[in-house]
C-alpha positions in Angstrom: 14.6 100.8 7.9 17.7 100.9 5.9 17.3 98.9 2.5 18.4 98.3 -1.3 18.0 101.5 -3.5 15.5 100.8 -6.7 16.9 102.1 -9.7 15.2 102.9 -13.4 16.8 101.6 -16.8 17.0 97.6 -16.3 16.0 94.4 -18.5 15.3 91.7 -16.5 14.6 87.7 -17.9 13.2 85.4 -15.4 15.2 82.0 -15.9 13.1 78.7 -14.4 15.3 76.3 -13.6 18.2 74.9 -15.4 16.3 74.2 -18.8 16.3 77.7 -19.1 19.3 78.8 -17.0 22.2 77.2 -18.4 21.7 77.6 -22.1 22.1 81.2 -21.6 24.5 81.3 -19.3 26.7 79.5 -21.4 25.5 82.0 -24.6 26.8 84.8 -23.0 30.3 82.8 -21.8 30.0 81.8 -25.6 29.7 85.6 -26.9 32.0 87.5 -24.1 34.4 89.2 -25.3 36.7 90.6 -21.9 36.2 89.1 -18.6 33.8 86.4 -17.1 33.2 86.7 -13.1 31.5 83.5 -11.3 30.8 82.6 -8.0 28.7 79.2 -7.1 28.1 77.5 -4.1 28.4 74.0 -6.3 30.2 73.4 -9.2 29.9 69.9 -9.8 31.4 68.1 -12.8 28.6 66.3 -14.3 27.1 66.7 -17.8 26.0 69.8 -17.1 28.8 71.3 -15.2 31.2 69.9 -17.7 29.5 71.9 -20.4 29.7 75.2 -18.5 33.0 74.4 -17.3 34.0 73.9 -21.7 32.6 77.4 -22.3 35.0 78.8 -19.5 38.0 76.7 -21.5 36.6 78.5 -24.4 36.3 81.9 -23.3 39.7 81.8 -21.9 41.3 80.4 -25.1 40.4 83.7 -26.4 41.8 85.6 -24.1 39.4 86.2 -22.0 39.9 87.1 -18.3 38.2 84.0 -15.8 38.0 84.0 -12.7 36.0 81.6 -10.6 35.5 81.7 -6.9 33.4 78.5 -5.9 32.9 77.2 -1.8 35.3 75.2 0.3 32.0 73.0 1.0 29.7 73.0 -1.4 32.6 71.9 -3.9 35.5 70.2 -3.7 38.9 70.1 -4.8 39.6 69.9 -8.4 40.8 66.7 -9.8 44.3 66.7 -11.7 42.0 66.1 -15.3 40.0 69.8 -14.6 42.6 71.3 -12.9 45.1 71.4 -15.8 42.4 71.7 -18.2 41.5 75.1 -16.6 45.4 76.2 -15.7 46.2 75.0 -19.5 43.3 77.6 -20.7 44.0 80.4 -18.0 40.9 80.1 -16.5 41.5 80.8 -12.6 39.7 78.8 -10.1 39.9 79.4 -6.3 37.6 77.5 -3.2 36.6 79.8 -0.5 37.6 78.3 3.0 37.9 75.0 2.7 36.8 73.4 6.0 39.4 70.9 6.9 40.1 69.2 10.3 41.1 72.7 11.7 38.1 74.9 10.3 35.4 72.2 12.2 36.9 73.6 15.4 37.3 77.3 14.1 33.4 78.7 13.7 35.2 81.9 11.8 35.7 79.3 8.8 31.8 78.2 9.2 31.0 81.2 7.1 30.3 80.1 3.6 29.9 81.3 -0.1 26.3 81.0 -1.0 25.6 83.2 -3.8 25.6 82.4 -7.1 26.1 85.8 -9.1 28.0 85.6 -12.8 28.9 88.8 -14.4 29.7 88.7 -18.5 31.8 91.5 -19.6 30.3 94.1 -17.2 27.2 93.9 -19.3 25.0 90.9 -18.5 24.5 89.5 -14.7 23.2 86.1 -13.8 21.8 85.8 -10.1 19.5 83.0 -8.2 19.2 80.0 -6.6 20.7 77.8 -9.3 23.9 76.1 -8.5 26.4 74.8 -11.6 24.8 70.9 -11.3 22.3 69.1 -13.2 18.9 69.9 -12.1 18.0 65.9 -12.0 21.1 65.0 -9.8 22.1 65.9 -6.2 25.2 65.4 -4.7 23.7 63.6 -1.7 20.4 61.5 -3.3 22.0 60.6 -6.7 19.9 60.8 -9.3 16.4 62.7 -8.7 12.9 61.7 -10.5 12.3 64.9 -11.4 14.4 68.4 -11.4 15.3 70.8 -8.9 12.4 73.4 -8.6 14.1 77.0 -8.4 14.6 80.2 -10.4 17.6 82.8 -11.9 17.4 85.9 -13.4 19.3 87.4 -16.2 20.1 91.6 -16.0 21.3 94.2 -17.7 21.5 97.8 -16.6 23.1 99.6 -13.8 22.8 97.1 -11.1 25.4 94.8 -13.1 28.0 97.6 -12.0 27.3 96.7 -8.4 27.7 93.2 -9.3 30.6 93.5 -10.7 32.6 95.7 -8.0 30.8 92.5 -5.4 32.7 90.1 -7.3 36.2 91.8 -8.1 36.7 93.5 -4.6 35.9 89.8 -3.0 38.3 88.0 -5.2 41.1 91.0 -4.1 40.5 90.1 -0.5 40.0 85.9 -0.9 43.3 85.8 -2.6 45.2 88.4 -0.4 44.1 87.0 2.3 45.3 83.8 1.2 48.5 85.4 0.6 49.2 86.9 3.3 48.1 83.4 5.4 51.2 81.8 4.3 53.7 84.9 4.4 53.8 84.3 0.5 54.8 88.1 0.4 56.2 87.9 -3.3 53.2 86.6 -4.6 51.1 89.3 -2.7 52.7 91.6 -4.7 51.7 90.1 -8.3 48.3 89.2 -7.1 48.1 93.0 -6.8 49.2 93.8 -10.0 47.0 91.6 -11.5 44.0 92.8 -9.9 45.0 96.3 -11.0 45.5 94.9 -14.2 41.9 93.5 -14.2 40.8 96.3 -13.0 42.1 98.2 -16.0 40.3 95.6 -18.7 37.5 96.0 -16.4 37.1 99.8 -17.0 37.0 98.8 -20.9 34.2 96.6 -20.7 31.1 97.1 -23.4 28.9 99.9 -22.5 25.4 99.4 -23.0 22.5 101.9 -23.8 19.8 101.1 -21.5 17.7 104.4 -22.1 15.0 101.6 -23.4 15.1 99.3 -20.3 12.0 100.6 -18.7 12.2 97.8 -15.2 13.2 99.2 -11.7 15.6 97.0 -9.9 18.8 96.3 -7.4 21.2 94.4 -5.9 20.7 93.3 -2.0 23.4 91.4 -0.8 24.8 90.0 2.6 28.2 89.5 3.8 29.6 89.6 7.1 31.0 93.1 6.5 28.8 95.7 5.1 26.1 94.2 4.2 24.9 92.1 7.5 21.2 92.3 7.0 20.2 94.4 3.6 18.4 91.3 2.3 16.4 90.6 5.7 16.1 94.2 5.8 14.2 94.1 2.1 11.7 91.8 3.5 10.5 93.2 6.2 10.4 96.3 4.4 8.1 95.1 1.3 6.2 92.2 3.9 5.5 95.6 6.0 4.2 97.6 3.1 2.0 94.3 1.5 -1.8 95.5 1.2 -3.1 92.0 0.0 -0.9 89.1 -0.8 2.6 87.9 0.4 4.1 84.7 -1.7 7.3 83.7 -0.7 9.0 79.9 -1.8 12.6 79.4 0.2 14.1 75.8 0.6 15.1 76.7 3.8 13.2 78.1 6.1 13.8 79.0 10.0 13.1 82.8 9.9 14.5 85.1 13.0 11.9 86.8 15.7 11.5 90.0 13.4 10.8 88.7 10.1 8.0 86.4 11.6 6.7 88.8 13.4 6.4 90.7 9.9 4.7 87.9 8.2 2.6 87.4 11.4 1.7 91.0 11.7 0.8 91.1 7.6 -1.7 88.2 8.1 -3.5 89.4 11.2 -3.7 92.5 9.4 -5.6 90.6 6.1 -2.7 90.1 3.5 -3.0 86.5 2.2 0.1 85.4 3.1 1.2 81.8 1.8 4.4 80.3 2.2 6.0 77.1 0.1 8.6 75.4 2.0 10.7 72.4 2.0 8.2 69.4 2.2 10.5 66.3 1.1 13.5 64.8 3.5 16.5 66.4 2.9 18.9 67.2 6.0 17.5 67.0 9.5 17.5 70.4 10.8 15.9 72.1 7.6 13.0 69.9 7.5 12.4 69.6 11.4 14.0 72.8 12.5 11.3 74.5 10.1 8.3 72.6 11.3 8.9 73.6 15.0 8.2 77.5 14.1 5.2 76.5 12.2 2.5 77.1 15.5 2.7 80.8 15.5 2.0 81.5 11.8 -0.7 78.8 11.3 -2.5 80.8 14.6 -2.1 84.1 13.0 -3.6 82.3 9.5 -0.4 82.1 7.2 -0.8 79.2 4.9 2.3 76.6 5.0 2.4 74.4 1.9 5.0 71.9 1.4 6.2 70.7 -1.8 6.5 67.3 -2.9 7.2 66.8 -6.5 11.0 67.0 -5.6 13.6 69.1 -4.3 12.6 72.8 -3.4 15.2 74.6 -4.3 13.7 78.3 -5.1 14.6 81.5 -2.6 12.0 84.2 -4.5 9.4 86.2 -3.5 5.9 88.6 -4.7 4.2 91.2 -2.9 1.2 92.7 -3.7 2.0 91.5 -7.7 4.4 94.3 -8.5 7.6 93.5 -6.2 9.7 90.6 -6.5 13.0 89.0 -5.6 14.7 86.1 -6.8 18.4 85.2 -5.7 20.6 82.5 -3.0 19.1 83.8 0.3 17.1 81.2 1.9 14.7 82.6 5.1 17.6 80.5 8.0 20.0 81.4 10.3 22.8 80.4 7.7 21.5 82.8 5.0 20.4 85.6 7.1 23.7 85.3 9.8 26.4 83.4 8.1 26.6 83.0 4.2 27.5 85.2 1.3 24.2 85.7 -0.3 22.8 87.5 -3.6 19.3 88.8 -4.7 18.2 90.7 -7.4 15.2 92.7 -6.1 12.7 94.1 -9.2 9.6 96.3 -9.2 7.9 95.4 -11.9 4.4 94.2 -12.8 4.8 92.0 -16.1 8.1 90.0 -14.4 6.4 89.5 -10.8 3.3 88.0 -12.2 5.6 85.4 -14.3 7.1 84.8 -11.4 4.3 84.7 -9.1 2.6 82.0 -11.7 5.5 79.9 -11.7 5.2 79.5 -7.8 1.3 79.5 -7.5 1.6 76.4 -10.5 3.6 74.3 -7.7 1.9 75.2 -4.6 -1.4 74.6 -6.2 -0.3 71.3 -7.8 2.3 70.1 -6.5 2.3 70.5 -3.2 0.3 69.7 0.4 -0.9 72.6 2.9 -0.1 72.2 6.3 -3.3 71.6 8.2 -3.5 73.8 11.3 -5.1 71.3 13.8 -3.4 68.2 11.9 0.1 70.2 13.1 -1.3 70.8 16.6 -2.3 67.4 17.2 1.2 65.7 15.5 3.2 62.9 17.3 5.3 63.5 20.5 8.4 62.1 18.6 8.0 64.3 15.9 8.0 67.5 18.2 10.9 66.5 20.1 12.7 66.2 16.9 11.2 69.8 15.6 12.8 71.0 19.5 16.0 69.1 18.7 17.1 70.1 15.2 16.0 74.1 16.9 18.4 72.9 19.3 21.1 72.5 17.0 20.7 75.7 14.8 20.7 77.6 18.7 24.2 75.7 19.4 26.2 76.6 16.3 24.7 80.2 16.3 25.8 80.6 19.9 29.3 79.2 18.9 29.3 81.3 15.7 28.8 84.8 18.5 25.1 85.2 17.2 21.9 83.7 18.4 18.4 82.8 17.1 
């Protein structure tokens, strides 16, 4: 099985939440010196996101190259206050496929930019579940009583290389493509040179020593190119090899035949395996589309708790108490098939015990298990909504050329 290469000679800083994330995310915009990369699924202009968006204003008042690539659907278009603000500074700011009337009946333009990866003069790379937007507010719901539960991760070492040849050869081929879209063939040509341009400034960024940075790590991603299933891949893989406990906290949750038949297989075989999913209303087919492949993993004895103090937000993971992974990839069709996703994966002892008490802390007290026989014996309305919202993820996958 095919999956992300481990390498030595990485620092790694788990970031809980946005108390933690976007203070130093905004210290390192703040202290770059050469280029800024960032790609978000939301960027939403409320305190928070006004404050990261100032630190972008700032870097590029310096000179400093920024470029930021942020989804059609997730975010919308600027309004004429940010966007001269940011073309004022130089920062450069580009949606990825925009749905529109046309792109509801085009699935190619369902596929969506769900990672959230930031690379800081080729030194320092953000990655995780955190979107640029105030952990107590949600685009949908308003105001929340309490924040977003998720995770990030701060890295240096060679990984950030990866991240940062991600993020420049997907900006090349966003804004060709867009170019060549509308025949703009004179602008093609300067988009070119400036990407060779960046490229240049990009083979000057600071160099690191990392001789000291003891923590083995890497970059999975998944795109729709080359990377199609490396992160479902990097499951299996370390759910396969779990000799006692499996911990694994993802908002949305609908995994495909083979990694439930991993997480089965690890449970019948005596690895605790405990799951902490979604347990609060949020959209119809993530809450019920996830409770209608429940059965199979509360037979096999998985443990299903559902949290309730908010928002589940988190896509991270612990095997065993030495491997982890934190990053945007929920366990559903649109993460594993469709989106543009990034985890950092880290083998490490010290990091995935943070981690693993940070998720243990909510399942234990802030959340409900899932009571086998309670779930067998729930209303018939609520299963035929479980078959429906299933019904739905089949449709667009089928329409999208894939299937669950």
């Amino acid at each position: 099985m095919k999956t992300v290469h481990l390498s030595p000679g990485h620092a790694v800083r788990l970031l809980r939440g946005g108390a933690d994330f976007f203070p130093a995310l905004i210290e390192a915009i703040d202290a770059s010196q050469t280029e800024i990369r960032l790609e978000t699924y939301i960027f939403n202009f409320d305190a928070t996101g006004e404050s990261v968006a100032h630190a972008l204003i700032r870097a590029a008042q310096r000179r400093v190259s920024v470029l930021v690539m942020v989804d059609g659907i997730g975010t919308p278009p600027l309004t004429e206050l940010w966007s001269r603000r940011f073309e004022e500074a130089g920062v450069q700011w580009h949606r990825f496929l925009p749905l529109g009337w046309i792109g509801v009946v085009l699935p190619l333009r369902w596929r969506r930019l769900h990672r959230k990866l930031c690379v800081v003069d080729g030194v320092h790379v953000f990655c995780g579940g955190i979107n640029v937007i105030d952990d107590c507010v949600d685009l949908n719901h308003g105001a929340l009583s309490s924040p977003r539960f998720d995770f990030a991760v701060k890295v240096t070492g060679p990984l950030v290389k990866e991240a940062h040849s991600t993020l420049e050869q997907f900006w090349l081929h966003v804004k060709v493509g867009q170019q060549m879209e509308h025949l703009q063939w004179k602008k093609l040509g300067q988009t070119f040179k400036q990407v060779l341009s960046q490229r240049s400034a990009a083979s000057t960024l600071s160099k690191v020593d990392h001789s000291q940075d003891a923590v083995w790590a890497a970059l999975a991603l998944r795109d729709n190119l080359f990377h199609r299933s490396s992160i479902e891949r990097t499951y299996r893989k370390a759910i396969g090899e779990a000799r006692e406990e499996v911990l694994i906290a993802s908002a949305y949750f609908l995994p495909g035949r083979k990694l439930r038949h991993a997480l089965i297989h690890a449970a019948k075989r005596g690895v605790r395996v405990r799951l902490l999913l979604q347990g609060r209303y949020e959209y119809f087919i993530q809450l019920h589309g996830a409770r209608m492949v429940y059965g199979a993993l509360l037979d096999a004895g998985v443990e299903i708790y559902e949290y309730t103090a908010g928002y589940l937000h988190a896509k991270v993971a612990v095997v065993d108490g030495h491997w982890a992974t934190v990053g945007s990839s929920n366990l559903d069709p649109l993460s594993m098939l469709l989106a543009h996703e990034a985890n950092v994966v880290v083998e490490d002892t010290t990091f995935a015990l943070a981690l693993q008490a940070g998720v243990l802390r909510a399942l234990d007290q802030q959340s409900v298990r899932v009571d086998p026989q309670g779930y067998k014996q729930r209303a018939w309305h609520a299963r035929l909504l479980d078959r429906v919202a299933l019904g739905l993820v089949r449709l667009v996958l089928f329409l999208m050329g894939s299937r669950y």
